[in-house]
N, C-alpha and C positions, 0 to 999 in steps of 0.2 A: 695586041699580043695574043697570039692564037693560045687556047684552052687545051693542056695535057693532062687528061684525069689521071687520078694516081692508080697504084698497081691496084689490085684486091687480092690479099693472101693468099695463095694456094692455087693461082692462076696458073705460074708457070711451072714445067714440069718437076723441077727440083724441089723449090717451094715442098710441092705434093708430096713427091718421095718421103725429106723432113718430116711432115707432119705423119705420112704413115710408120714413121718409125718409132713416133713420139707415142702413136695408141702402141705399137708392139712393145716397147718397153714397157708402157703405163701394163700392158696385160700380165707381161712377163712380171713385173714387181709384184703385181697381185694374187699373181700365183706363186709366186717367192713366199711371199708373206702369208699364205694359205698354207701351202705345205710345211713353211716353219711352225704354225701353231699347232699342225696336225704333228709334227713330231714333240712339239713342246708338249702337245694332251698326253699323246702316248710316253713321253720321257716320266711324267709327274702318275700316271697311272701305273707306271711298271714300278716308280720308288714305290707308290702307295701300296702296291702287291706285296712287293719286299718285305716293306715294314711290315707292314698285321701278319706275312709268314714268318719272319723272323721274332714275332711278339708271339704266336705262336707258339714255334719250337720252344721260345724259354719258359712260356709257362706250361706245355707238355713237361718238361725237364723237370721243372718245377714242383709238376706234380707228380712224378715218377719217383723223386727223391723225397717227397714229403711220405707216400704214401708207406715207402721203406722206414724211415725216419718215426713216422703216427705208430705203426707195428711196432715195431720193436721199445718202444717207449711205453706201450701199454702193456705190451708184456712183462716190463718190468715192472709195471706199478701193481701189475695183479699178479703176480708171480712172485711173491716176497722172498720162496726158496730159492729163487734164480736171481739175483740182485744183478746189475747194469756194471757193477765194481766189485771184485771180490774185498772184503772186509776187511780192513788194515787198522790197525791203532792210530785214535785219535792223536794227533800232538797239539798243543798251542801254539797260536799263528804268531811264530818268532822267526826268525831266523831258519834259509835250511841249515841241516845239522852242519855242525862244524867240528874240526880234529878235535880230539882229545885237549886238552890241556896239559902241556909237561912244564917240567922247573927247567928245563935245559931252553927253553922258546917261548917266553913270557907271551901272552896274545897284548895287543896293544885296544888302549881302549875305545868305546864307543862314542861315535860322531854323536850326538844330541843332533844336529841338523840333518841328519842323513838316514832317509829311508833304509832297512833291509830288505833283502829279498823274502818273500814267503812262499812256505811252502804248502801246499793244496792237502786241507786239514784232514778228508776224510780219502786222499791217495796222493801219498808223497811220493808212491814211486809208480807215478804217472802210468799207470794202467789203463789203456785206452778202451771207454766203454763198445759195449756189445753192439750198442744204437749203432757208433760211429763207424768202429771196425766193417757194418756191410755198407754202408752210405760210402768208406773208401774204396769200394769193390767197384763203385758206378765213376766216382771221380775224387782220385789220389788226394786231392791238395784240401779236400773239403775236412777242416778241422773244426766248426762250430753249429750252432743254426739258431739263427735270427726269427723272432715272432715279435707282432703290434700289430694292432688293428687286424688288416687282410692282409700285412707281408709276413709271411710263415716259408723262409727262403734259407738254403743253406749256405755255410761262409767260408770261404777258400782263401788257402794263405800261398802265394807261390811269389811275386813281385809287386810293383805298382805301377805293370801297365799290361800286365799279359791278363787279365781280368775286363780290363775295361772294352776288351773286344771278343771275348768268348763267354761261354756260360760255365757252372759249375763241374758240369763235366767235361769240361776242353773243346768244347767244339765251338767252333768261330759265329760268335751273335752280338748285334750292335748293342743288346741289353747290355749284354757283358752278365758279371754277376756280384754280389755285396761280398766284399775282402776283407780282409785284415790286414792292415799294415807291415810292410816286408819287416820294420823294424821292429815290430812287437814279438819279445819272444812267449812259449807259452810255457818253458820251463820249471818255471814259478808261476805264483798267481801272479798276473801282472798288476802293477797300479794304477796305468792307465790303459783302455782298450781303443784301439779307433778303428772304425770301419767306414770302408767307404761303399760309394754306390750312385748310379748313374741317376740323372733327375729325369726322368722318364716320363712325356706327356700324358701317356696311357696311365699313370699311378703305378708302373710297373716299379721292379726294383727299389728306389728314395723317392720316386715322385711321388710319394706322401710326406712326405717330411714338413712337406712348406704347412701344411694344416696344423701342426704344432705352436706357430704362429697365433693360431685360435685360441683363447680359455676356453672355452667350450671340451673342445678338441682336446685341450692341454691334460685337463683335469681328468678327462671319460677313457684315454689314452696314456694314463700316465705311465703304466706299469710294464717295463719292456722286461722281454725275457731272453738272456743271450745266455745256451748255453757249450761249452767246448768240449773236446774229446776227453777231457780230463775232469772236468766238472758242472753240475749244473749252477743258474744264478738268475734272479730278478731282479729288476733295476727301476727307480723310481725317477721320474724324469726333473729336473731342478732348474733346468737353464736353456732359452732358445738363441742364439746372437745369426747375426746376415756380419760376417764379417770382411773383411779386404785381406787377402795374403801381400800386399804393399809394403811395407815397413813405411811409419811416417804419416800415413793416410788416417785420417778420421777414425775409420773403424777396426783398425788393424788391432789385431790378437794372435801373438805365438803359441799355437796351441803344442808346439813342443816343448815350452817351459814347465807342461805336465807330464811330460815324457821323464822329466831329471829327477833324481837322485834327492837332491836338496828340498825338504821341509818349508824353509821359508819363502824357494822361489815357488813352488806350489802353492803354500799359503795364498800368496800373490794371484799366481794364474787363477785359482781359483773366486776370489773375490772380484777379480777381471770379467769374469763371465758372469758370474752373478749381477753386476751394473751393467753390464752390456745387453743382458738378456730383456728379448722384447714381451716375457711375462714374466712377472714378480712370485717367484716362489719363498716360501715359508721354510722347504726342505734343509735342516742342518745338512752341512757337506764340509766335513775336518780332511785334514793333509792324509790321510792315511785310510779313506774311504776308499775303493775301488770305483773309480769312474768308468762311465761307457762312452762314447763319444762318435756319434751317427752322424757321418758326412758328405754332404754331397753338394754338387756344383748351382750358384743363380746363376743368372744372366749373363755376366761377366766371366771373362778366360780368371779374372783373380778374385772373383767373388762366391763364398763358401758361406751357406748354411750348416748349423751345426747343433743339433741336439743332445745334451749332455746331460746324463743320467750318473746317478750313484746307487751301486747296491746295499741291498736292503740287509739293514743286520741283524746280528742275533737276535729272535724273539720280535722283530718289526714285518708286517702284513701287510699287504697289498690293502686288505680293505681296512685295518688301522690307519693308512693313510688316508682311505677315504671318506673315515670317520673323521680325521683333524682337518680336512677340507670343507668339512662341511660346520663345524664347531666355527671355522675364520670367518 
């Protein structure tokens, strides 16, 4: 039976064709796959620009309204003829004033479980400091200013989301800036205060927050100062929690049942935080303290850190605190 050797690949002409077209592809994919990385470099180098400009502008801003904010705060503290609030009579922190009393409209009487509103003991009739009044000339909505550590930031109240994408003074930055809760009014003093703030890699805006976490941190840090167009205040820090907005979940905490009215469901809220908190403070903290409540986003779309502060009262010291921390 006579011997037919078999083919050898790329003998006949098609064969060849095939395989020249298998290197053109092979080159064409490689330069596919070249110029995609070259655009994926340049795509990841233009965020990276972005960002440190946009990190940037807010801490330029940052420092443009501090600088306003430092002045005119010195000026009052050395200027005692010039005071920051024109001088109003003291009242006791009751109730704001209420109608007369007549015989024809008996008043009905007082809830025992139900906070009143108070009124802001050294300016009941909300006179918006000097400080404040030029910090609104730069940006309207700016009603407070936030200091700890290195954040020395001002605090803008307008909703709860036109912040998280501009800076203090309205201008579009992915900082965003530290707000006040749309729901907080500042009519009175409030009882409870919340602000929020972006958790920022760079430690910008809350990306310090998580370091409260630390004792170290906890104790060296304790003494937060928030003060508003209407009053100054110091705030001693009590409680850290990593909580779940879930209802249900492990670590779920309504932090609006500090927002109500009712004495007992505060009670509550409040002894909630204090066991949940991942450092054991000593700090008394009653229904009727003025809390501060610094919030900002972990990991998760429904996971919240949340540092919780009470202010400091009559005749009590940032460094009397420091002295009973150190007595424990």
């Amino acid at each position: 039976m006579p011997y037919y050797p078999e083919k050898k690949l790329g003998t006949s002409g098609e064969e060849r064709k095939q395989t020249k077209m298998t290197e053109k592809q092979r080159r064409l994919l490689r330069l596919s796959v070249a110029v995609f990385s070259c655009l994926l470099i340049l795509y990841g180098s233009g965020r990276l620009v972005f960002y440190y400009a946009e990190l940037n502008a807010s801490r330029d801003t940052a420092r443009e309204l501090r600088q306003i904010h430092n002045q005119k705060k010195q000026e009052a503290e050395s200027d005692p003829r010039a005071p920051e609030l024109t001088a109003q009579p003291s009242i006791s922190p009751t109730a704001v004033p209420e109608r007369p009393m007549t015989t024809e409209t008996p008043q009905p009487e007082e809830d025992e479980d139900t906070l009143n509103p108070i009124a802001y003991p050294d300016n009941p009739n909300l006179k918006i400091s000097e400080r404040f009044r030029k910090l609104r000339k730069k940006g309207k909505y700016i009603i407070g200013w936030l200091s700890f550590d290195e954040v020395d930031e001002a605090v803008v109240q307008k909703d709860n989301t036109y912040f998280l994408t501009h800076d203090a003074k309205g201008k579009k930055n992915s900082n965003g800036a530290i707000f006040l809760d749309s729901g907080i009014s500042l009519k009175t003093r409030p009882y409870t205060i919340i602000l929020y703030g972006h958790n920022m890699k760079s430690g910008n805006m809350f990306g310090r927050l998580k370091k409260y976490k630390e004792s170290a941190y906890f104790y060296k840090h304790r003494i937060i100062t928030f003060d508003t167009m209407y009053e100054d205040g110091q705030y001693a820090v009590f409680a850290v929690i990593e909580m779940s907005t879930i209802p249900g979940v492990a670590r779920w905490y309504d932090l609006w049942t500090l927002t109500k009215d009712s004495k007992s469901d505060r009670e509550e809220a409040i002894r909630a935080m204090e066991r949940l908190s991942v450092i054991s403070s000593a700090l008394d903290v009653q229904v009727d303290d003025q809390i501060l409540l610094l919030v900002t986003c972990l990991d998760g779309d429904t996971e919240r850190l949340v540092v919780a502060a009470r202010r400091l009262r009559e005749g009590e010291t940032a460094e009397s605190l420091v002295l009973q921390h150190r007595k424990e």
